[in-house]
One Martini backbone bead per residue (centre of mass of N, CA, C, O) as a GRO file, in nm:
protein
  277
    1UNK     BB    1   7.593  11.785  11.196
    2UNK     BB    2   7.517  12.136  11.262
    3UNK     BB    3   7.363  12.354  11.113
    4UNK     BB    4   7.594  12.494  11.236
    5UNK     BB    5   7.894  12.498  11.102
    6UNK     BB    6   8.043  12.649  11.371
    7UNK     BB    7   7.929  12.482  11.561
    8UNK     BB    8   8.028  12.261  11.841
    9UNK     BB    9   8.081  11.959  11.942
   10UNK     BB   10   8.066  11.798  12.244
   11UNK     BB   11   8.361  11.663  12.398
   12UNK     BB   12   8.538  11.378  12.537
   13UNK     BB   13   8.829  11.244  12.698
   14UNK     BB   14   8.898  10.892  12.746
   15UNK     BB   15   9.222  10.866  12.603
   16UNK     BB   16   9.605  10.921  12.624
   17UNK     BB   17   9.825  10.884  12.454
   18UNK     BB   18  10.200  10.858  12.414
   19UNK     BB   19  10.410  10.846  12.120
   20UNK     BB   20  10.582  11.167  12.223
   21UNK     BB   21  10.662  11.389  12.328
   22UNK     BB   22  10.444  11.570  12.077
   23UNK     BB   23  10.264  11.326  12.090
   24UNK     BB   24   9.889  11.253  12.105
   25UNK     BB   25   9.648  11.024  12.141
   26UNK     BB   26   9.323  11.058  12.108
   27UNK     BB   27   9.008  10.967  12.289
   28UNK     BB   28   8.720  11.043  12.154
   29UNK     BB   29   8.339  11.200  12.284
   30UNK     BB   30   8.048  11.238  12.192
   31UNK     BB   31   7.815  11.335  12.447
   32UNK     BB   32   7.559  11.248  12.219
   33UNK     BB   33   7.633  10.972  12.111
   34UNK     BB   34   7.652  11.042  11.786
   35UNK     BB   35   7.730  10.931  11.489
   36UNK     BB   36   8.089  10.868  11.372
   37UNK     BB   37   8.166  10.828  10.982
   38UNK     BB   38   8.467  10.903  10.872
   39UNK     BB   39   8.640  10.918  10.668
   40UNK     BB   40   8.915  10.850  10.531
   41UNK     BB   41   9.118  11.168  10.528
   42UNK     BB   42   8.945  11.311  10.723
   43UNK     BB   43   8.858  11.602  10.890
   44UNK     BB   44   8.904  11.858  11.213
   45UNK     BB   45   8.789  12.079  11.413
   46UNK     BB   46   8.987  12.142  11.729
   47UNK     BB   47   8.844  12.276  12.057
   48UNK     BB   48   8.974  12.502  12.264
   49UNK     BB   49   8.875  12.640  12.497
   50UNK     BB   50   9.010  12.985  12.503
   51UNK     BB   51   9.187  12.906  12.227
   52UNK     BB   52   9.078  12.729  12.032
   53UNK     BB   53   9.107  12.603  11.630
   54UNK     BB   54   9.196  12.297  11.484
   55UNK     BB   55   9.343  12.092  11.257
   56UNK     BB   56   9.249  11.687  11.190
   57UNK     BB   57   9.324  11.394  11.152
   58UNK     BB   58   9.180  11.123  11.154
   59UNK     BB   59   9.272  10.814  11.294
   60UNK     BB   60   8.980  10.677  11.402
   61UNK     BB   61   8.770  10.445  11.484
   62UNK     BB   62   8.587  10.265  11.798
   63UNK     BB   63   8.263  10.380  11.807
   64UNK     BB   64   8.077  10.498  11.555
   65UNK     BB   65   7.787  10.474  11.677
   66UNK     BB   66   7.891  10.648  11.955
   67UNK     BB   67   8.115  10.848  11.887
   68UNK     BB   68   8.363  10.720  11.877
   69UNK     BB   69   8.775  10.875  11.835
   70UNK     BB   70   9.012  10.967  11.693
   71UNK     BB   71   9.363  11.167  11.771
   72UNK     BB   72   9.619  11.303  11.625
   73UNK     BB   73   9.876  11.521  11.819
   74UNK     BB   74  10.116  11.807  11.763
   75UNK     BB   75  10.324  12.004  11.936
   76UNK     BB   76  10.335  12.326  11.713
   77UNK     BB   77  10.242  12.558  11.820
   78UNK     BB   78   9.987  12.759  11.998
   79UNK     BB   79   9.745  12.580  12.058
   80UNK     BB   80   9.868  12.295  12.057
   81UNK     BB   81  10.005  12.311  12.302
   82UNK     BB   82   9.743  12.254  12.517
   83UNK     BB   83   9.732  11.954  12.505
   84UNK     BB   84   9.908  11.948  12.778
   85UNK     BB   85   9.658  11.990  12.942
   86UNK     BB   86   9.469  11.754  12.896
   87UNK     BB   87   9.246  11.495  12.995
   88UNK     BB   88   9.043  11.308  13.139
   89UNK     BB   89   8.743  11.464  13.059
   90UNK     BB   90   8.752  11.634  12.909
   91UNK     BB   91   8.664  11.918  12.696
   92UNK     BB   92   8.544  11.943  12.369
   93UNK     BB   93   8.560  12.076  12.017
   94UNK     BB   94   8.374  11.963  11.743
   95UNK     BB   95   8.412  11.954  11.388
   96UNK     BB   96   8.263  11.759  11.182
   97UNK     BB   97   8.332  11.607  10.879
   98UNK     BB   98   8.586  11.730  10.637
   99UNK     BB   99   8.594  11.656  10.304
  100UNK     BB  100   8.819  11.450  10.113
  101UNK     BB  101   8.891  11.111  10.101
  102UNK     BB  102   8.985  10.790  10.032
  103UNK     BB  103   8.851  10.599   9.759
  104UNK     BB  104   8.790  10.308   9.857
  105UNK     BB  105   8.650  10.214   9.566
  106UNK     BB  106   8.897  10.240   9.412
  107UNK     BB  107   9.072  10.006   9.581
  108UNK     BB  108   8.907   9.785   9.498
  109UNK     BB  109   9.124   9.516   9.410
  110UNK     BB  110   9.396   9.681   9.514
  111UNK     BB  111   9.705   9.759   9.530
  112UNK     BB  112   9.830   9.902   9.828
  113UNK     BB  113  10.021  10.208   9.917
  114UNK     BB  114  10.148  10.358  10.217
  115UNK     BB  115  10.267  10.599  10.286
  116UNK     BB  116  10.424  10.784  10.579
  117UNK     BB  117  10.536  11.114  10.769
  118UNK     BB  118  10.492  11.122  11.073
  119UNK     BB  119  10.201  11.282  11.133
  120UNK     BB  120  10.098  11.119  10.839
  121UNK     BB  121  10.006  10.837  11.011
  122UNK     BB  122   9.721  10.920  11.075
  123UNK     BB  123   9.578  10.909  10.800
  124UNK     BB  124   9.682  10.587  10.732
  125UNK     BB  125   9.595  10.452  10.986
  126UNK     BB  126   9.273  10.502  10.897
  127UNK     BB  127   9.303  10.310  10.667
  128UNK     BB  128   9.460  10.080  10.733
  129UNK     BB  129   9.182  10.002  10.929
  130UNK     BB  130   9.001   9.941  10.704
  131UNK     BB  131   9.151   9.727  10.510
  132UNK     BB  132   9.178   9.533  10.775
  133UNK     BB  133   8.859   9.483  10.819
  134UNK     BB  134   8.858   9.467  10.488
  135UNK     BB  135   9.089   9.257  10.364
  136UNK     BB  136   8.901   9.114  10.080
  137UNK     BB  137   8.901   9.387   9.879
  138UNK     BB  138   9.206   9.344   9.865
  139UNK     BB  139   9.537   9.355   9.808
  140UNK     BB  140   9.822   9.448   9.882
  141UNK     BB  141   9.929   9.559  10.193
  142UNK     BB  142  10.156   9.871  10.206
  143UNK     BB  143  10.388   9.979  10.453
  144UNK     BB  144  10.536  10.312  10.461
  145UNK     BB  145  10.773  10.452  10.689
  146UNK     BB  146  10.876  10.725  10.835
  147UNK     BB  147  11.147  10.944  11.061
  148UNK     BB  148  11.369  11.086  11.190
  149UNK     BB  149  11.354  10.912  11.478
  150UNK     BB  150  11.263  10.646  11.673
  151UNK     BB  151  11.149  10.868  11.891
  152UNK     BB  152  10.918  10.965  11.610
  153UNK     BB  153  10.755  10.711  11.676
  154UNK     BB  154  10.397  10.581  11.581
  155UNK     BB  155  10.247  10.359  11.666
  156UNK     BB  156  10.372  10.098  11.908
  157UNK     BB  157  10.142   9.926  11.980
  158UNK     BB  158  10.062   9.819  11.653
  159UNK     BB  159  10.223   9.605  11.530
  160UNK     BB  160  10.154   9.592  11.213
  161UNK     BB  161  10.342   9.825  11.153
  162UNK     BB  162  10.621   9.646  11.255
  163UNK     BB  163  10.530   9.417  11.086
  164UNK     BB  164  10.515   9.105  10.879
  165UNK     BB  165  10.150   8.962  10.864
  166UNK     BB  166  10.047   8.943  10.605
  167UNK     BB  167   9.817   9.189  10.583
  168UNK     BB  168  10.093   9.395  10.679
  169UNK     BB  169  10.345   9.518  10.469
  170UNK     BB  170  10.604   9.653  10.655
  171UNK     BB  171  10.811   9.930  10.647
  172UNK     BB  172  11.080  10.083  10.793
  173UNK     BB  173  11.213  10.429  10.883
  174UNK     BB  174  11.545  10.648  10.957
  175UNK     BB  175  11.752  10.891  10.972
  176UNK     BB  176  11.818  10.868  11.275
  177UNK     BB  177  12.002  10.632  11.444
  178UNK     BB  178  12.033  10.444  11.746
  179UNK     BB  179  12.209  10.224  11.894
  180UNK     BB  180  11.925  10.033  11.889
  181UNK     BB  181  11.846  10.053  11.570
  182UNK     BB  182  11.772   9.762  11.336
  183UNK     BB  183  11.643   9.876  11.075
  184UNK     BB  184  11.612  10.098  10.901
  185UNK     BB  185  11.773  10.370  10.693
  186UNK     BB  186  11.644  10.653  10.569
  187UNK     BB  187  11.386  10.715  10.336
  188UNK     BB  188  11.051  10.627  10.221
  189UNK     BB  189  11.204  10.566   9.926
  190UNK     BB  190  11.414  10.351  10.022
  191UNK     BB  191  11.206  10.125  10.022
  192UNK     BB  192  11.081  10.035   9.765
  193UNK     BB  193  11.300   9.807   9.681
  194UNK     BB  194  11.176   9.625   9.940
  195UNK     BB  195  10.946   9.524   9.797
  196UNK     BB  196  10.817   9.165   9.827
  197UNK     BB  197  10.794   9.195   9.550
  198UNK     BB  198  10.720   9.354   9.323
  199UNK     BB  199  10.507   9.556   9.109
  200UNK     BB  200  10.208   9.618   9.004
  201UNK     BB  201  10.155   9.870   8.817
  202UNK     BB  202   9.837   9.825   8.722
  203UNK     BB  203   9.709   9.748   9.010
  204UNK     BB  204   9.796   9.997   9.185
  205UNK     BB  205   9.801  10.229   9.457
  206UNK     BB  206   9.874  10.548   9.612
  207UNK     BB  207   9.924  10.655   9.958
  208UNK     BB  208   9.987  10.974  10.095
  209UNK     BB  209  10.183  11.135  10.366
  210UNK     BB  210  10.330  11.433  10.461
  211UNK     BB  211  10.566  11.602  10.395
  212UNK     BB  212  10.647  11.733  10.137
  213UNK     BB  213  10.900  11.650  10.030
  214UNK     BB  214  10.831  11.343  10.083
  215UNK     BB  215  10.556  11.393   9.846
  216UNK     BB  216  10.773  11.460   9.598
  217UNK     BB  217  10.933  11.192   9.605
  218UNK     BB  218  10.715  11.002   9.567
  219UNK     BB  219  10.600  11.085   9.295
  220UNK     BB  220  10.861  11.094   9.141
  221UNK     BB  221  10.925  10.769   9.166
  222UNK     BB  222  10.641  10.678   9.084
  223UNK     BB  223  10.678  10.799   8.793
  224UNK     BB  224  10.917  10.693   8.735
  225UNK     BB  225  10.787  10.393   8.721
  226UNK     BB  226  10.504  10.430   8.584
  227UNK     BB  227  10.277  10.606   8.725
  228UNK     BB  228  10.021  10.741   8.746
  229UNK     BB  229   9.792  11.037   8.788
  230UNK     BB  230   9.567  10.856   8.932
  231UNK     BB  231   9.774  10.664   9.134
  232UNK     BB  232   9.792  10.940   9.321
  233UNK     BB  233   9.740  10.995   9.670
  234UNK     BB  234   9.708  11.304   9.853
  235UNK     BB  235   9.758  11.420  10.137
  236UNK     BB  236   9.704  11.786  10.279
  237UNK     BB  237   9.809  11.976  10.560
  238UNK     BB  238   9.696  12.247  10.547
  239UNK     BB  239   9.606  12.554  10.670
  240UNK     BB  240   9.281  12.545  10.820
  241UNK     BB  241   8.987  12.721  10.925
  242UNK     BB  242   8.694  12.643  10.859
  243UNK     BB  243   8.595  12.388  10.653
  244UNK     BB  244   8.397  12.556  10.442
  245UNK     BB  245   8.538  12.737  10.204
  246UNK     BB  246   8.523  13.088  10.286
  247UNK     BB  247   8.798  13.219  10.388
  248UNK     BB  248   9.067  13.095  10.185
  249UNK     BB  249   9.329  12.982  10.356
  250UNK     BB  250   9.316  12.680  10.188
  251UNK     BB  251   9.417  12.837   9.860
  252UNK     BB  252   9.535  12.661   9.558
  253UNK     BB  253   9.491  12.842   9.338
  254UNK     BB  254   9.181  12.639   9.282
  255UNK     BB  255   9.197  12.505   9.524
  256UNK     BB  256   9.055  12.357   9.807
  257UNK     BB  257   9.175  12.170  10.069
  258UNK     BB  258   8.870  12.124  10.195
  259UNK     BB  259   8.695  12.063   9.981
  260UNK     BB  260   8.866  11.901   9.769
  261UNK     BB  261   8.998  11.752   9.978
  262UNK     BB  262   9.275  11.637  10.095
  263UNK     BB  263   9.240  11.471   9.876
  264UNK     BB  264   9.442  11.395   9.605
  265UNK     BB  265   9.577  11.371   9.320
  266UNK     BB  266   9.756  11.463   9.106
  267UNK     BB  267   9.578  11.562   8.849
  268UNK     BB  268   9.402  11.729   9.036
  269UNK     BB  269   9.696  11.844   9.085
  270UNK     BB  270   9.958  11.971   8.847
  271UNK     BB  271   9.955  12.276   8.834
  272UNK     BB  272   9.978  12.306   9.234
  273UNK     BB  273  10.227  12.122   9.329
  274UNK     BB  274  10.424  12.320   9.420
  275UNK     BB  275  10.271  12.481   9.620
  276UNK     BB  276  10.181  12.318   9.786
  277UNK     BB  277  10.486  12.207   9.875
   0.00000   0.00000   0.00000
């Protein structure tokens, strides 16, 4: 990053995925091509010139070494709305990358459960991107996937996510099905009893994102299941405006969610879990 933590990296779209309505994975380089390799879990500060500036998850890198990445962003009010404007070629400013990722050396040797609703599959899938690229340091990958209805499911291009092929037993749900969906109906944790076989509490790791109460329900259901707050980690998306720290614009409690985070077990935050939610 530029030794001014306030000024972005100018960087351009080279490819644009439309996931749905409102929801668009942006394929992106940075124009000095020098490399951008954050960890899973980490954000960034993405800026539309004229318009202002979000975070935004990191979905995946594509070549780490010369600065190509995702990220997917979803149309919700405000600068957000502007990315409808975004072409291939558009110019684009980035900061970052901010915070702290997913412990991928703690997850070494452990089955890990994947959690993620909605446009939290963002943060996931980046995750699961590297998983699976070492998958021999791990045990099993478990992503549970939620949406609200089968057009708000994201990343359909990725076969891995929607089938259970040995690498990632994907399980998928959603709340409201159409005549042709014939997948799960329910909520994220609804999937849970349909893991086979069973889960080795002993040994698993728990990651999940996705909206307040989908991340309360999961925590209850495994805290109930008897994992440790130290074997749940969450990311939290909560809105971040300088990414350093200074604002304290996403401050809960005694945590900074920039900096602090957005990853964090339980442990971590047990004191103002109810307020981040």
């Amino acid at each position: 990053m530029k030794s001014n933590p306030y000024m972005p990296m100018l960087a351009r779209i080279r490819e644009i995925t439309e996931e749905t309505y409102n929801i668009r994975t942006f394929t992106v380089s940075l124009k000095e091509e020098s490399p951008f390799d954050p960890e899973p879990g980490q954000f960034l500060m993405f800026s539309l010139f004229g318009y202002g500036e979000f975070p935004v998850s990191i979905a995946g890198t594509v070549d780490a070494g010369r600065g190509v990445f995702q990220v997917t962003v979803r149309s919700a009010g405000g600068v957000t709305e502007r990315i409808k404007e975004l072409k291939v070629g558009s110019t684009v400013g980035i900061r970052g990358p901010f915070g702290k990722g997913y412990p991928l050396e703690k997850l070494a040797g452990k089955d890990v459960i994947l959690a993620a609703g909605g446009i939290g599959m963002a943060s996931i899938k980046y995750l699961a991107d590297r998983m699976l690229k070492e998958r021999d340091k791990y045990g099993r990958a478990i992503l549970l996937y939620g949406a609200t209805t089968p057009g708000n499911l994201i990343y359909r291009n990725i076969p891995a996510f929607f089938r259970k092929d040995g690498q990632l037993e994907s399980l998928v749900t959603v709340n409201e099905p159409d005549a042709e969906w014939k997948g799960n109906v329910g909520n994220v944790t609804d999937l849970i009893p349909k893991i086979d076989p069973g889960i080795d509490i002993g040994k698993t790791v728990v990651a999940a994102c996705g909206p307040g109460k989908m991340m309360k329900a999961v925590v209850d259901r495994f805290t109930e299941a008897g994992f440790r707050e130290e074997q749940l980690l969450l990311s939290f998306e909560r809105k971040m405006q300088c990414g350093i720290g200074v604002c304290g614009h996403c401050m809960c409690g005694e945590k900074l969610i920039c900096m602090d985070g957005p990853v964090m077990s339980v442990r971590d935050v047990k004191d103002t879990l109810e307020r981040i939610f």
